[in-house]
Every structure is written in structure tokens, then in C-alpha cells.
Biopython code that builds the backbone (N, CA, C, O; Angstrom):
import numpy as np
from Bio.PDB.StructureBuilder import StructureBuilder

atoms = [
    (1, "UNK", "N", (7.979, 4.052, -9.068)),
    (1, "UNK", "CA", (6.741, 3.307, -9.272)),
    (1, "UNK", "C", (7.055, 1.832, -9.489)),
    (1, "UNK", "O", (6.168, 0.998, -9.306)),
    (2, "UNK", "N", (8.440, 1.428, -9.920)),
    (2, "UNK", "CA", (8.585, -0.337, -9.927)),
    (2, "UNK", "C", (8.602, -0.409, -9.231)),
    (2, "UNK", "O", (8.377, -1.620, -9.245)),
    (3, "UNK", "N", (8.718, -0.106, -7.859)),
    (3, "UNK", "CA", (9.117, -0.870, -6.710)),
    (3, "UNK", "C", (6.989, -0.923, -6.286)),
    (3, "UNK", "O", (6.464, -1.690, -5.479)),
    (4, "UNK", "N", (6.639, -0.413, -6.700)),
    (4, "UNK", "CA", (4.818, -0.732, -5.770)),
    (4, "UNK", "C", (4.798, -2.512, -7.032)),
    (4, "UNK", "O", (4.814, -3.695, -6.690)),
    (5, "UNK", "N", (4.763, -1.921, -8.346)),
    (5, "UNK", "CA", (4.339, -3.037, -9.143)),
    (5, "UNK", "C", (5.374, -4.476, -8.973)),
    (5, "UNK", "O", (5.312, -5.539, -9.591)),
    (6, "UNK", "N", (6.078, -4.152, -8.169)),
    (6, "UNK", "CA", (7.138, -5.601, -7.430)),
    (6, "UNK", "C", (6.007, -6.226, -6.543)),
    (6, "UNK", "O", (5.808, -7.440, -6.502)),
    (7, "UNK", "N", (5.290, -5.315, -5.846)),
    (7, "UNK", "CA", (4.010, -6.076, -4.960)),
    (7, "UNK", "C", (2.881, -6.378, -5.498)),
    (7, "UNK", "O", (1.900, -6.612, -4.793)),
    (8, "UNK", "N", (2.835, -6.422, -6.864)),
    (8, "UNK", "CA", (1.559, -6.753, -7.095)),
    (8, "UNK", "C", (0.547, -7.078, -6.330)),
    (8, "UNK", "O", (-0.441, -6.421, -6.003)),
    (9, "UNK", "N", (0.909, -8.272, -6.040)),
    (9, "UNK", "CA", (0.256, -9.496, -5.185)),
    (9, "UNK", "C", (-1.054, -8.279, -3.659)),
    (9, "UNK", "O", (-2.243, -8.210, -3.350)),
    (10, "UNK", "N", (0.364, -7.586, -3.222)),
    (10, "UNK", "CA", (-0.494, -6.589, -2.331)),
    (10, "UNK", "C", (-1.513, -5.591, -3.040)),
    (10, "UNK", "O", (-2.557, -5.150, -2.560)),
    (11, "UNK", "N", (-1.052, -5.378, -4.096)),
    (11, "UNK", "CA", (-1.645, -3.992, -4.674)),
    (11, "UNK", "C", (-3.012, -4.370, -5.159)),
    (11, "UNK", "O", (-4.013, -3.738, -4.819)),
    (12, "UNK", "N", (-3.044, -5.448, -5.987)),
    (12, "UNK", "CA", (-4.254, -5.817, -6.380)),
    (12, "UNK", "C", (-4.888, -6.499, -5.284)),
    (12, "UNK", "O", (-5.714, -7.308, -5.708)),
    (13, "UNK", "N", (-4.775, -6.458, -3.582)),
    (13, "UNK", "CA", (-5.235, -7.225, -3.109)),
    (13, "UNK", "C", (-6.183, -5.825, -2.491)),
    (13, "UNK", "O", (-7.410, -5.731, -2.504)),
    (14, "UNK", "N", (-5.201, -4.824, -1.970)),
    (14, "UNK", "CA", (-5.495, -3.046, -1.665)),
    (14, "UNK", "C", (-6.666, -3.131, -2.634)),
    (14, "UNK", "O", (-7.811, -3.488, -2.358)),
    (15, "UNK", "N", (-6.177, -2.733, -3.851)),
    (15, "UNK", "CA", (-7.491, -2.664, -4.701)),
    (15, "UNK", "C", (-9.089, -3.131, -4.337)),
    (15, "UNK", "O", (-10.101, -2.482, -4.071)),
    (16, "UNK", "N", (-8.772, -4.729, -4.471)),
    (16, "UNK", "CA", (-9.944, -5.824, -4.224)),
    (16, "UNK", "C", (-10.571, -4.845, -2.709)),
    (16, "UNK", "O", (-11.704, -4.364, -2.745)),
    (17, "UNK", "N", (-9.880, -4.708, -1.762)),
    (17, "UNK", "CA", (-10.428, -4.055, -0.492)),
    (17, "UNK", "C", (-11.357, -3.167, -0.725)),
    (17, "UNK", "O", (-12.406, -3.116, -0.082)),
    (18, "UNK", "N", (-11.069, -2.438, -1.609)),
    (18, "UNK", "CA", (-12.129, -1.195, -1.736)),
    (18, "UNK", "C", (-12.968, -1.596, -2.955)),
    (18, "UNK", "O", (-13.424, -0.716, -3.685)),
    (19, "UNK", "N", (-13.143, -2.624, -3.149)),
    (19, "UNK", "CA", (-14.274, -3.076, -3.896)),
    (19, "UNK", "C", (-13.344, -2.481, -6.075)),
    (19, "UNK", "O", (-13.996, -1.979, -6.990)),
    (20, "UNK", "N", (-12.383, -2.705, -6.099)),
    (20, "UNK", "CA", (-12.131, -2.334, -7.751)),
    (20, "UNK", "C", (-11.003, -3.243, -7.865)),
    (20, "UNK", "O", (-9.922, -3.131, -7.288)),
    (21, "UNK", "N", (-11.450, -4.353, -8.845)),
    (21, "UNK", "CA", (-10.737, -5.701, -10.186)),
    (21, "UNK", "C", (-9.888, -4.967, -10.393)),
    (21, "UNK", "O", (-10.193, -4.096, -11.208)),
    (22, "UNK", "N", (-8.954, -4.923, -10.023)),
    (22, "UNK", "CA", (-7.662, -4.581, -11.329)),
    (22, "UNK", "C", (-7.822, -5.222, -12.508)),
    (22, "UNK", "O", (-8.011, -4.689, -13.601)),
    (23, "UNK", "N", (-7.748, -6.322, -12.277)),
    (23, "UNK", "CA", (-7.792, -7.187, -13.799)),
    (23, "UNK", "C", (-9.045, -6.473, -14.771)),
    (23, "UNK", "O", (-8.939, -6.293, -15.984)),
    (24, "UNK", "N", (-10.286, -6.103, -13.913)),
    (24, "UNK", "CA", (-11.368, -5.962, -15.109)),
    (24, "UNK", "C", (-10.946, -4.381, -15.374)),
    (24, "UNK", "O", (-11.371, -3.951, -16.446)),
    (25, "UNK", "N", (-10.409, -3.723, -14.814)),
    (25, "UNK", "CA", (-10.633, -2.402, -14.727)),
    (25, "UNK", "C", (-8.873, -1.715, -15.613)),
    (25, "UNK", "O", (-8.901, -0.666, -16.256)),
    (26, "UNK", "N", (-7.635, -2.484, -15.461)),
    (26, "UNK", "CA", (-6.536, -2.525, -15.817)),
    (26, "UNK", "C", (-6.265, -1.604, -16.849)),
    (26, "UNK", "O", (-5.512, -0.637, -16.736)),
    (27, "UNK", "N", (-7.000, -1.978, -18.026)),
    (27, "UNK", "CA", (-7.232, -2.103, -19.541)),
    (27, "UNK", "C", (-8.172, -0.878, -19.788)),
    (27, "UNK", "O", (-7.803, -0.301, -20.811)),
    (28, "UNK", "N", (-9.464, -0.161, -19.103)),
    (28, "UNK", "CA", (-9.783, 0.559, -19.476)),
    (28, "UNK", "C", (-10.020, 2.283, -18.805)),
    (28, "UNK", "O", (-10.740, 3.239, -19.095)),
    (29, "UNK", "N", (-8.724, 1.920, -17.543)),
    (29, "UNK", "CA", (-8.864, 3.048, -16.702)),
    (29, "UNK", "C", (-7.523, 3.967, -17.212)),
    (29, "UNK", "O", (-6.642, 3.426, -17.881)),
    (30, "UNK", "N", (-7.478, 4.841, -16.983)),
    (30, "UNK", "CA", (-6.313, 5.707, -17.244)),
    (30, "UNK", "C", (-5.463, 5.848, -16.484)),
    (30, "UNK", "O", (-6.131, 5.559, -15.491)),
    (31, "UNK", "N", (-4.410, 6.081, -16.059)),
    (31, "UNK", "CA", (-2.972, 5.933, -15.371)),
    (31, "UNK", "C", (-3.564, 7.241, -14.455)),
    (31, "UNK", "O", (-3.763, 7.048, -13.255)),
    (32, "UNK", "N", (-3.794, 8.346, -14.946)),
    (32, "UNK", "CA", (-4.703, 9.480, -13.871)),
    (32, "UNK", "C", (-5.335, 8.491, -12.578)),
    (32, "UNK", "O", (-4.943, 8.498, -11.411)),
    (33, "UNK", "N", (-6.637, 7.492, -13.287)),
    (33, "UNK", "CA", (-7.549, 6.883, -12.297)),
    (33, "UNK", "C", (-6.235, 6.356, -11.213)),
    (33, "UNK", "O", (-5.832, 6.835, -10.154)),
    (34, "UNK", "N", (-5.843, 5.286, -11.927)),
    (34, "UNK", "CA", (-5.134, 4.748, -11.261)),
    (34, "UNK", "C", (-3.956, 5.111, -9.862)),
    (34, "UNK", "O", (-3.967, 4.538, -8.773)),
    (35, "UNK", "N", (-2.971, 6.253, -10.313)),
    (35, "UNK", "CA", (-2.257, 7.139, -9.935)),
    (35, "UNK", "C", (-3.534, 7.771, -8.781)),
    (35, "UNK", "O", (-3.080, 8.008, -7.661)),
    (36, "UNK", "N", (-4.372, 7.926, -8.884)),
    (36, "UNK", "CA", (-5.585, 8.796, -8.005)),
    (36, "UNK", "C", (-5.881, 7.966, -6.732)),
    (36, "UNK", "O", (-5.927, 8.312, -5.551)),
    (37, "UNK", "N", (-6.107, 6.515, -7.455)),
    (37, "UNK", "CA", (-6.493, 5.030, -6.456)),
    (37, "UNK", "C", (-5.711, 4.743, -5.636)),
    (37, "UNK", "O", (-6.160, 4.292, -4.582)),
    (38, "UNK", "N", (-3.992, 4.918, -5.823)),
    (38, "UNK", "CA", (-3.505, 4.215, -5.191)),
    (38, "UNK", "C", (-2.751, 5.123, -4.689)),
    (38, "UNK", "O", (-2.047, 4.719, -3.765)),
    (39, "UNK", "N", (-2.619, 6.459, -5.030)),
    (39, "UNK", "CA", (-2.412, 7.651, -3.779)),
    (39, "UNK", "C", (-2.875, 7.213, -2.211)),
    (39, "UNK", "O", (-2.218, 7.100, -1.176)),
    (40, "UNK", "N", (-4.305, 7.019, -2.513)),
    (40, "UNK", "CA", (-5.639, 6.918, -1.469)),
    (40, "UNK", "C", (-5.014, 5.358, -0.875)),
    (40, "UNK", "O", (-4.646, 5.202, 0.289)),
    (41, "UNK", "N", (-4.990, 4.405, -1.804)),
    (41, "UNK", "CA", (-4.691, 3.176, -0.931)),
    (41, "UNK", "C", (-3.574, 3.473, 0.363)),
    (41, "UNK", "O", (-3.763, 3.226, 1.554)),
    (42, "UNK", "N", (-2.045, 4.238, -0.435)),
    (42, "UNK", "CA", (-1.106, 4.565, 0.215)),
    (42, "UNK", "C", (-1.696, 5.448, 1.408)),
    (42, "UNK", "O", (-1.163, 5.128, 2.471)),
    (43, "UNK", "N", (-2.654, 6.479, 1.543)),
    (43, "UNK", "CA", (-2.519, 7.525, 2.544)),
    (43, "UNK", "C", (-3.717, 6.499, 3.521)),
    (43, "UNK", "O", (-3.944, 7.151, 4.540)),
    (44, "UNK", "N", (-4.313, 5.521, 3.547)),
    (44, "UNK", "CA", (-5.011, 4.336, 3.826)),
    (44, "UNK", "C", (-4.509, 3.615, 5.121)),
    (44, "UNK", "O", (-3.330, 3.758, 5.442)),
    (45, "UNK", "N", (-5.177, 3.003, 5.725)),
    (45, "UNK", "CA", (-4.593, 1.466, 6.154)),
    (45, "UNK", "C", (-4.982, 0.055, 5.610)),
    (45, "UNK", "O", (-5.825, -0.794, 5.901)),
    (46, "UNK", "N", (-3.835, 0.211, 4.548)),
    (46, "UNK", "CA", (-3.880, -0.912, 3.676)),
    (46, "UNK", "C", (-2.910, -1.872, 3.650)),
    (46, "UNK", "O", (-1.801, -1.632, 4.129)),
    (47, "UNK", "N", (-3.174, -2.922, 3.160)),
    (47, "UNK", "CA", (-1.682, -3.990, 3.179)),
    (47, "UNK", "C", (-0.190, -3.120, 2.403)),
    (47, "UNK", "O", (0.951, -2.908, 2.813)),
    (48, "UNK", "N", (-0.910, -2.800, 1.136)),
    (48, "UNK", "CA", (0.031, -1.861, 0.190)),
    (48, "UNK", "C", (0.546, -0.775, 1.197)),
    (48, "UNK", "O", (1.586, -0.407, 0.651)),
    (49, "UNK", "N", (0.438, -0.166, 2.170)),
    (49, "UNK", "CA", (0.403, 1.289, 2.994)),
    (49, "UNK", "C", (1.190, 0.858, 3.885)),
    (49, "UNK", "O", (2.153, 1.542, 4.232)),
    (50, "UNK", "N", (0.981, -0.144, 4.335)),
    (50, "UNK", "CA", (1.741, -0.904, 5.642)),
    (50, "UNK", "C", (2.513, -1.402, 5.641)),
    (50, "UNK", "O", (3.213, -1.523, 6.646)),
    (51, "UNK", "N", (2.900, -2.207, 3.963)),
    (51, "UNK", "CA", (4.158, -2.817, 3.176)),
    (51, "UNK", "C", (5.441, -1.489, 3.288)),
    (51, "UNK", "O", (6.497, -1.420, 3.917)),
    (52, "UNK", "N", (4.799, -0.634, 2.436)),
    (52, "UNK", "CA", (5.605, 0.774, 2.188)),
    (52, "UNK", "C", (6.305, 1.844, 3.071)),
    (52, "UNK", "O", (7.423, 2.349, 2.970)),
    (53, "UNK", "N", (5.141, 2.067, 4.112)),
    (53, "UNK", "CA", (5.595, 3.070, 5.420)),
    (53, "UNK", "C", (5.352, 1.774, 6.610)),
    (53, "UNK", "O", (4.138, 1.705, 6.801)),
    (54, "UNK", "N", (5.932, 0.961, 7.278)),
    (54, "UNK", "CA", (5.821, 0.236, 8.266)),
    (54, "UNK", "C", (5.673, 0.831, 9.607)),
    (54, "UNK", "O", (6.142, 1.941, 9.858)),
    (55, "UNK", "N", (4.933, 0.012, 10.613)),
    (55, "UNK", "CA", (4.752, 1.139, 12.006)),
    (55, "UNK", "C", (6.503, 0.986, 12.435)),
    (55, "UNK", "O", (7.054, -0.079, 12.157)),
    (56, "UNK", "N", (7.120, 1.841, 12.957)),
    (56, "UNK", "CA", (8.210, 1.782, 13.463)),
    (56, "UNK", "C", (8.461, 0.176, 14.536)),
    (56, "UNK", "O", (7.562, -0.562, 14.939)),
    (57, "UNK", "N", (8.918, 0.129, 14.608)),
    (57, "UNK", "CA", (9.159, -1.225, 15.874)),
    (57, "UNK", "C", (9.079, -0.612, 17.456)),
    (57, "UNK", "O", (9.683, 0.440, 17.666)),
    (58, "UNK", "N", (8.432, -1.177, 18.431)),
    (58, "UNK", "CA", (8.737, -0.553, 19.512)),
    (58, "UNK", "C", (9.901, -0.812, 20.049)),
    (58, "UNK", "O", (10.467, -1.903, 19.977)),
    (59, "UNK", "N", (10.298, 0.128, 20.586)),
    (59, "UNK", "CA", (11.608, 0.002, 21.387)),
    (59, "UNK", "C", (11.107, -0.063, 22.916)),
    (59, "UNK", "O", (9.986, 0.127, 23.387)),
    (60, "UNK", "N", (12.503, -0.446, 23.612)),
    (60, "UNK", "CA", (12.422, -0.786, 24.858)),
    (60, "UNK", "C", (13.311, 0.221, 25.578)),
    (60, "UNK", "O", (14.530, 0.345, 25.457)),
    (61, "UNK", "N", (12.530, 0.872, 26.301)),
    (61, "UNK", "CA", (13.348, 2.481, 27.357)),
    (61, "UNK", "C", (14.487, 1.518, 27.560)),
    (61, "UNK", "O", (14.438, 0.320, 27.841)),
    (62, "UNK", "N", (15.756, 2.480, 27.312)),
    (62, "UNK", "CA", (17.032, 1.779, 28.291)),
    (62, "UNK", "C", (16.902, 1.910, 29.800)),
    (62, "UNK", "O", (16.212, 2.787, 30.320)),
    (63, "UNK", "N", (17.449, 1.191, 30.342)),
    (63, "UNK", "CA", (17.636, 1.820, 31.863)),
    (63, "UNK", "C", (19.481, 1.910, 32.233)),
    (63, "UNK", "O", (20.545, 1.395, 31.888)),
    (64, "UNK", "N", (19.080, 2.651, 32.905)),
    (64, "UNK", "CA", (20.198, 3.562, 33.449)),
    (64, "UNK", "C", (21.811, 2.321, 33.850)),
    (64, "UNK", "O", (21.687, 1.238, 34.422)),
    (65, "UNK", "N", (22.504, 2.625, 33.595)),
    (65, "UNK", "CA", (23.701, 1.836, 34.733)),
    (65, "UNK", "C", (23.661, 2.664, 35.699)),
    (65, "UNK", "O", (23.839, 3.853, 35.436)),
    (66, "UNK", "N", (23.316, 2.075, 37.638)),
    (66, "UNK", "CA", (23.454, 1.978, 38.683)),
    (66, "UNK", "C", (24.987, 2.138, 38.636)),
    (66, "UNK", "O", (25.644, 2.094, 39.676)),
]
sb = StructureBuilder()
sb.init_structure("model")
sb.init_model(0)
sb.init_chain("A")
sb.init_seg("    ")
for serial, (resi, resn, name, xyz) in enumerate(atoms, 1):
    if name == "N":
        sb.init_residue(resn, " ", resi, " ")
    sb.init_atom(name, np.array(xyz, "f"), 0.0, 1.0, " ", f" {name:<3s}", serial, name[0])
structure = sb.get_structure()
């Protein structure tokens, strides 16, 4: 879990997306809520989701040696 709160910056931005303040909400939600929220952000297409599992890179077919 340190490594998501290293992104803050993304996480509370994930958050803001779906309409919920971290800042106002921080202080009186329970680690359950939270843990629940950001399951959903992760299984998402979110900045936080896209940081974490990245699309692979495309590759380029080899071609053959002639």
C-alpha cells in the first residue's frame, strides 16, 4: 500500500474523478470505505489504474532474415 500513497498526487486526482475530496472525506471515512474506493479506481480506467498496470507497449512483428 506505500507504493499507491507515493502517488498521491494521482490518487487524489482518481478520487476527484468520481466526484469524492479526499481531503474532506480523509478524516471521517474508514480504511474499509477507502480500501473499497480504490479497489474500484484500480479495476477502472483511471490515472491511478494506468500508473499501476500500464497498457503493454506495442511491439513491432519481426521479419524474417531472407
Amino acid at each position: 500500500m506505500d507504493a499507491i500513497f507515493e502517488q498521491w498526487n494521482l490518487l487524489e486526482f482518481s478520487f476527484q474523478t468520481i466526484g469524492i475530496d479526499l481531503e474532506s472525506v480523509w478524516h471521517v471515512k474508514s480504511w474499509r470505505w477507502f480500501k473499497v474506493h480504490l479497489r474500484g479506481l484500480l479495476a477502472s480506467d483511471t490515472a491511478i489504474a494506468r500508473y499501476f498496470a500500464p497498457e503493454p507497449a506495442a511491439t513491432t512483428p519481426e521479419v524474417p532474415d531472407e
